[in-house]
VEXSEVO-801957 format. One record per residue (C-alpha): x, y, z; residue in three letters; residue number from 0. Coordinates in nm, 3 decimals, always signed. Example, Ala and Ser with C-alpha at 12.3 -4.5 7.8 and 13.67 -1.06 7.14 Angstrom:
% VEXSEVO-801957
node u->+1.230; v->-0.450; w->+0.780; residu->ALA; num->0
node u->+1.367; v->-0.106; w->+0.714; residu->SER; num->1
***
This chain:
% VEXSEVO-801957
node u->+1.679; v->+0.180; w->-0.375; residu->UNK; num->0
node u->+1.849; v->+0.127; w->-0.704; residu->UNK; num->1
node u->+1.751; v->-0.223; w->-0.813; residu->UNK; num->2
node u->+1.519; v->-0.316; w->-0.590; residu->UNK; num->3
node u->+1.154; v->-0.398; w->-0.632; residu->UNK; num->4
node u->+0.873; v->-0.273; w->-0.433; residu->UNK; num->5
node u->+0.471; v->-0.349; w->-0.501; residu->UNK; num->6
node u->+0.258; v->-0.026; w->-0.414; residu->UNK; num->7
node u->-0.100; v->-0.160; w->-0.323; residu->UNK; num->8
node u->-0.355; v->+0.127; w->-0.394; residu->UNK; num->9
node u->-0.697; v->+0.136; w->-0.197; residu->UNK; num->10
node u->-0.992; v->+0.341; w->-0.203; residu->UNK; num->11
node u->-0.900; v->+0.628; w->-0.015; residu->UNK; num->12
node u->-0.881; v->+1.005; w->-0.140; residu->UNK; num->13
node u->-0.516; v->+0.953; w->-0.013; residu->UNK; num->14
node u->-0.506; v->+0.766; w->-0.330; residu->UNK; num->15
node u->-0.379; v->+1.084; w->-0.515; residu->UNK; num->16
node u->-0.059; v->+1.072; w->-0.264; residu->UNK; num->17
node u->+0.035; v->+0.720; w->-0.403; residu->UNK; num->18
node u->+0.118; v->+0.851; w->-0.715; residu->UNK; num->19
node u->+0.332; v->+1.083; w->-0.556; residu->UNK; num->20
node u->+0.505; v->+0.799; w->-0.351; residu->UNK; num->21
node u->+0.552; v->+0.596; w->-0.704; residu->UNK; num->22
node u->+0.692; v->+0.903; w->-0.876; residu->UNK; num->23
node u->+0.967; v->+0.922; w->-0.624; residu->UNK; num->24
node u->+1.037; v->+0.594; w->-0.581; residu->UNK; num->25
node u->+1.092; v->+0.559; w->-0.948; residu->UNK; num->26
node u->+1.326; v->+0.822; w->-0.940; residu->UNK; num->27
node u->+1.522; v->+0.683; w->-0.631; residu->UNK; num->28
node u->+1.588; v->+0.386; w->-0.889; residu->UNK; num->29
node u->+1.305; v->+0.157; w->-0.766; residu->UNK; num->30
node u->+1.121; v->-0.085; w->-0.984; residu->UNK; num->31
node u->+0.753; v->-0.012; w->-0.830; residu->UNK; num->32
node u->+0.453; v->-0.225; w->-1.002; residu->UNK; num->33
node u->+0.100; v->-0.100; w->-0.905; residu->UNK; num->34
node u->-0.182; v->-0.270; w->-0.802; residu->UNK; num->35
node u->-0.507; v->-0.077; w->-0.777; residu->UNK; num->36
node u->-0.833; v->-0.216; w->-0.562; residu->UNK; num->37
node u->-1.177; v->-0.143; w->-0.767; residu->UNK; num->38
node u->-1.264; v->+0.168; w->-0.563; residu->UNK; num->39
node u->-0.932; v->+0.324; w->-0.593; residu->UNK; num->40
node u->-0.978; v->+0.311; w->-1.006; residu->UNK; num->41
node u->-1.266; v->+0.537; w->-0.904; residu->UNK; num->42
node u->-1.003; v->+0.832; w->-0.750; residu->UNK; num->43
node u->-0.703; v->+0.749; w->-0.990; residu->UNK; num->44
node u->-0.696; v->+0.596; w->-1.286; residu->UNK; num->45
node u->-0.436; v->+0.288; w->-1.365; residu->UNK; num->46
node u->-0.281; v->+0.534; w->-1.661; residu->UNK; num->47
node u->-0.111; v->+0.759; w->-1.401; residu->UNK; num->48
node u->+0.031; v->+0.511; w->-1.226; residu->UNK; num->49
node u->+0.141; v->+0.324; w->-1.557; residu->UNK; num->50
node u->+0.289; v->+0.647; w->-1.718; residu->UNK; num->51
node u->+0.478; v->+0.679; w->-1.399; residu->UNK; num->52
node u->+0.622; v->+0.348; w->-1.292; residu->UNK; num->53
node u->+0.627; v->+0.221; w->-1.693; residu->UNK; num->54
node u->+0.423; v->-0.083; w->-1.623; residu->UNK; num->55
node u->+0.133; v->-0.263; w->-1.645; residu->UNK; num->56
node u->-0.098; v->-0.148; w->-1.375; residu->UNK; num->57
node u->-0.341; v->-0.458; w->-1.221; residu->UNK; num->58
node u->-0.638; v->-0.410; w->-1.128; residu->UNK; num->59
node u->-0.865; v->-0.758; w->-1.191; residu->UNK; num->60
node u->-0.761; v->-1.111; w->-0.987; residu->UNK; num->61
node u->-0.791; v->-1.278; w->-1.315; residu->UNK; num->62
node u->-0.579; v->-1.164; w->-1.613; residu->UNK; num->63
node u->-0.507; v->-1.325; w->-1.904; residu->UNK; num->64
node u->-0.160; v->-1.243; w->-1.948; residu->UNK; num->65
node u->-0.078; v->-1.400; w->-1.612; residu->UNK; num->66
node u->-0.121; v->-1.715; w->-1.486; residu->UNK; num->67
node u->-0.106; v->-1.656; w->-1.123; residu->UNK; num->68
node u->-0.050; v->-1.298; w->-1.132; residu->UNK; num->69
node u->-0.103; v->-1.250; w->-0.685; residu->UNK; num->70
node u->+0.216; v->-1.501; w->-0.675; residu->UNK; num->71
node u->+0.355; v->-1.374; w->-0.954; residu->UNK; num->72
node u->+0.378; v->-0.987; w->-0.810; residu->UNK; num->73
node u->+0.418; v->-1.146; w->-0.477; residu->UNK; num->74
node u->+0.728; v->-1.355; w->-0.519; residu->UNK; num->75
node u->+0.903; v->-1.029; w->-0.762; residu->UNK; num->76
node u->+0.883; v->-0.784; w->-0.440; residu->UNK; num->77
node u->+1.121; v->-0.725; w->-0.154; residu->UNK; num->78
node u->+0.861; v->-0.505; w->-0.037; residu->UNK; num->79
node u->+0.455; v->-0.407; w->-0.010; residu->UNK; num->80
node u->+0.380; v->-0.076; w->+0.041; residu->UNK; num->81
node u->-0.024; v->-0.047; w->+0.116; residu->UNK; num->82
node u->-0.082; v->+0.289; w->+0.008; residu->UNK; num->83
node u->-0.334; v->+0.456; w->+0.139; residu->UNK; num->84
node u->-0.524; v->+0.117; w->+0.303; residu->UNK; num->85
node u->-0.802; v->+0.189; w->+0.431; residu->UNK; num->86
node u->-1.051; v->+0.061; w->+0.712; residu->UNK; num->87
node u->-1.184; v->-0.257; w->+0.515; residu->UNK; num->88
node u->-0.866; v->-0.314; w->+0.384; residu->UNK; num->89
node u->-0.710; v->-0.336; w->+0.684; residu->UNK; num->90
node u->-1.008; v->-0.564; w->+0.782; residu->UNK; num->91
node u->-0.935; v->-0.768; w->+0.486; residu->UNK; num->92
node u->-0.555; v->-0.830; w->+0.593; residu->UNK; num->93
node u->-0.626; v->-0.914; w->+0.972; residu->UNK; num->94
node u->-0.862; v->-1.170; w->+0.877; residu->UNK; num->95
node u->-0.704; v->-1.326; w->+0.633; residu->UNK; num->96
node u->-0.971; v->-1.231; w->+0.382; residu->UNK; num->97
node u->-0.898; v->-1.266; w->+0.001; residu->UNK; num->98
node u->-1.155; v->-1.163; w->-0.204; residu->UNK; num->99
node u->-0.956; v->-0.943; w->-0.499; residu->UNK; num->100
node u->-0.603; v->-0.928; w->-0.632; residu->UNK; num->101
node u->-0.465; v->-0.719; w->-0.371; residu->UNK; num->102
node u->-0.556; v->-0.871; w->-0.086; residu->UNK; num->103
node u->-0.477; v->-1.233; w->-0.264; residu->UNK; num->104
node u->-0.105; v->-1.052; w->-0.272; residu->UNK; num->105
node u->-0.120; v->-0.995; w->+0.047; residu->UNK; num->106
node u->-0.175; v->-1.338; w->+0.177; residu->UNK; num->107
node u->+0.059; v->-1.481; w->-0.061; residu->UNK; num->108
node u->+0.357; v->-1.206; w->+0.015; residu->UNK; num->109
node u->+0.647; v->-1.310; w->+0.229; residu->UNK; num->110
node u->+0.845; v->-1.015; w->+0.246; residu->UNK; num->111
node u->+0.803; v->-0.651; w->+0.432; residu->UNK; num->112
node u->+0.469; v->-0.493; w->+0.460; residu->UNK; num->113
node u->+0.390; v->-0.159; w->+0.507; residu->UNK; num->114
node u->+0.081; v->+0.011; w->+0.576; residu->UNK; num->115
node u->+0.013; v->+0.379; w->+0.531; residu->UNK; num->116
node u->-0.351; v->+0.405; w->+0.649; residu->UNK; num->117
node u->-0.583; v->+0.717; w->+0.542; residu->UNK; num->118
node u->-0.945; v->+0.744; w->+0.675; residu->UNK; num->119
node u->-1.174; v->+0.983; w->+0.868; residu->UNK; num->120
node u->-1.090; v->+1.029; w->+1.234; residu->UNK; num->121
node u->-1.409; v->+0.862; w->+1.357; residu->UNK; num->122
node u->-1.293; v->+0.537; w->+1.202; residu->UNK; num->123
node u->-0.974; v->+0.575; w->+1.285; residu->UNK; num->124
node u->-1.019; v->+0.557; w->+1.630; residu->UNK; num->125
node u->-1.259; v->+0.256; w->+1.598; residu->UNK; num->126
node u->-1.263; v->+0.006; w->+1.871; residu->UNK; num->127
node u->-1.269; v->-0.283; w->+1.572; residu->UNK; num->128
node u->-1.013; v->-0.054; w->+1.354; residu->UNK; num->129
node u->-0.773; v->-0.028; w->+1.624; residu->UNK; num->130
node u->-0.811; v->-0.461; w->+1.697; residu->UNK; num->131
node u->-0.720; v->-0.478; w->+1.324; residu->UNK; num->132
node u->-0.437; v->-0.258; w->+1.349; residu->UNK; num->133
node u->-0.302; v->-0.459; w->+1.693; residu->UNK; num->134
node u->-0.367; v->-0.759; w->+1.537; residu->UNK; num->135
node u->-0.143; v->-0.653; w->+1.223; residu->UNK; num->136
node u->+0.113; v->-0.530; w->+1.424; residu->UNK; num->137
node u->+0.146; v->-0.855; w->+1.605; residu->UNK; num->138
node u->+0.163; v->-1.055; w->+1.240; residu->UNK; num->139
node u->+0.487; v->-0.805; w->+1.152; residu->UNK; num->140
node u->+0.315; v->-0.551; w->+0.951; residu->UNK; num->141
node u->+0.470; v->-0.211; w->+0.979; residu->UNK; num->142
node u->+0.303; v->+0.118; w->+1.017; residu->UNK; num->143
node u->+0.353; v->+0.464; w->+0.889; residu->UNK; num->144
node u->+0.053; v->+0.734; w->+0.994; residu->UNK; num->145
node u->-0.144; v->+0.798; w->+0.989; residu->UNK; num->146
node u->-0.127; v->+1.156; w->+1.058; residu->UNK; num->147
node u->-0.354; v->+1.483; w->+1.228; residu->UNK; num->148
node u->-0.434; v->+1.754; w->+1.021; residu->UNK; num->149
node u->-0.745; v->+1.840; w->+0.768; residu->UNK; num->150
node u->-0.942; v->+1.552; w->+0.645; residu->UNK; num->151
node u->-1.093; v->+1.537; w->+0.356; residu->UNK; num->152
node u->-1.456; v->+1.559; w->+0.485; residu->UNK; num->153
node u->-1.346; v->+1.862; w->+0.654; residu->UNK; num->154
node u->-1.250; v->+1.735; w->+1.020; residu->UNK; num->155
node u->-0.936; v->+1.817; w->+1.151; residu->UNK; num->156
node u->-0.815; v->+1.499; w->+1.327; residu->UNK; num->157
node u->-0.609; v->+1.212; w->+1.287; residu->UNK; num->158
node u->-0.660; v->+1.003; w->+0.978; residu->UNK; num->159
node u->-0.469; v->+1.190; w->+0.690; residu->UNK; num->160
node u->-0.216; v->+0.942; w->+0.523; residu->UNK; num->161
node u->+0.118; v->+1.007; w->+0.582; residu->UNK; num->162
node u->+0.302; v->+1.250; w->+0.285; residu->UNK; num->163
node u->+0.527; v->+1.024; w->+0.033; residu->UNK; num->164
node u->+0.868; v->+1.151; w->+0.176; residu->UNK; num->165
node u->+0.779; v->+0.992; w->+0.518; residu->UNK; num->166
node u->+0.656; v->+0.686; w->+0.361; residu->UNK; num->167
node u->+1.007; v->+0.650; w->+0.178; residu->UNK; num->168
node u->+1.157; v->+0.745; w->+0.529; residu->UNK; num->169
node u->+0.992; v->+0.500; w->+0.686; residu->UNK; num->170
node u->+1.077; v->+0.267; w->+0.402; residu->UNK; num->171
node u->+1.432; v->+0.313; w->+0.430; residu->UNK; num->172
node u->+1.425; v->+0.271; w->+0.846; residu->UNK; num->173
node u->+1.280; v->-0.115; w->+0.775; residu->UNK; num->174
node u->+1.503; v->-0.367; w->+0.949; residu->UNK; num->175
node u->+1.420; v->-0.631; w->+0.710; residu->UNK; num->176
node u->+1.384; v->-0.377; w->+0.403; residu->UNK; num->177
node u->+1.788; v->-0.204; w->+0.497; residu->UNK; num->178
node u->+1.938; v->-0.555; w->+0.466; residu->UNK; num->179
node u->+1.800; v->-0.638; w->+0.129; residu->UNK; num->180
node u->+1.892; v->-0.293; w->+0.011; residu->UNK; num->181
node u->+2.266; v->-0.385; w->+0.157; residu->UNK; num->182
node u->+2.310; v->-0.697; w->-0.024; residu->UNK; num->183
***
């Protein structure tokens, strides 16, 4: 991964925790990894962690003053997104094209590999309209890692957790279009 750039999109899940994890080792696997954080996901983790590990600028806001166009900005710098934990309205967000905050701005404007780690309770998981999303992302070339079964954080044991970092980065590595970017 030395060299390359990935963008690590943080939601409001409790997985939230987990995607500092993922940046840590990413870091350390030579990555560049910038951070962007969604509103509720500054309520589980603050931007600091994430800036003490990756050594940048964490965004958080769609309008910054420093950058211009900051969504096409982080968008055109990445080989890859890594939507970490994404939960049910995100994934909402991305299969209908909804852009209402910097993250999901990136996500419309990004043109590389997309990867979605989703984390939620079991209930919503299984979702008729969460499962449409998920189909409909699928179709549109977004990749999926997890989620997983085990304890939730509400309790339930069911499917929902978010995948552990190491599989992320496993899953990272297997990505057609991510491998031939890390081979040139």
């Amino acid at each position: 991964m030395q060299g390359r750039e990935i963008l690590i999109g943080v939601t409001g899940g409790i997985a939230a925790y987990k995607a500092a994890m993922l940046a840590s080792r990413l870091v350390q696997l030579g990555a560049g990894v910038s951070v962007v954080m969604t509103k509720s996901a500054t309520e589980l983790v603050r931007p600091r962690t994430f800036e003490a590990i990756s050594a940048r600028t964490v965004l958080t806001e769609m309008f910054d003053e420093t950058r211009r166009h900051p969504h096409i900005e982080l968008s055109r710098a990445a080989q890859l997104l890594c939507i970490a934990p994404v939960t049910a309205n995100f994934l909402g967000k991305m299969a209908n094209g909804i852009a209402d905050d910097l993250l999901s701005t990136i996500y419309l404007s990004f043109r590389g590999t997309v990867l979605a780690a989703p984390a939620m309770n079991c209930e919503m998981w299984e979702k008729k309209a969460v499962q449409r999303n998920v189909e409909q992302l699928k179709s549109d070339g977004v990749f999926f890692v997890g989620p997983e079964s085990g304890r939730l954080s509400c309790g339930e044991i069911g499917i929902g957790r978010m995948a552990e970092p190491n599989k992320i980065i496993e899953a990272i590595l297997a990505l057609p279009e991510f491998e031939k970017k890390l081979r040139t």
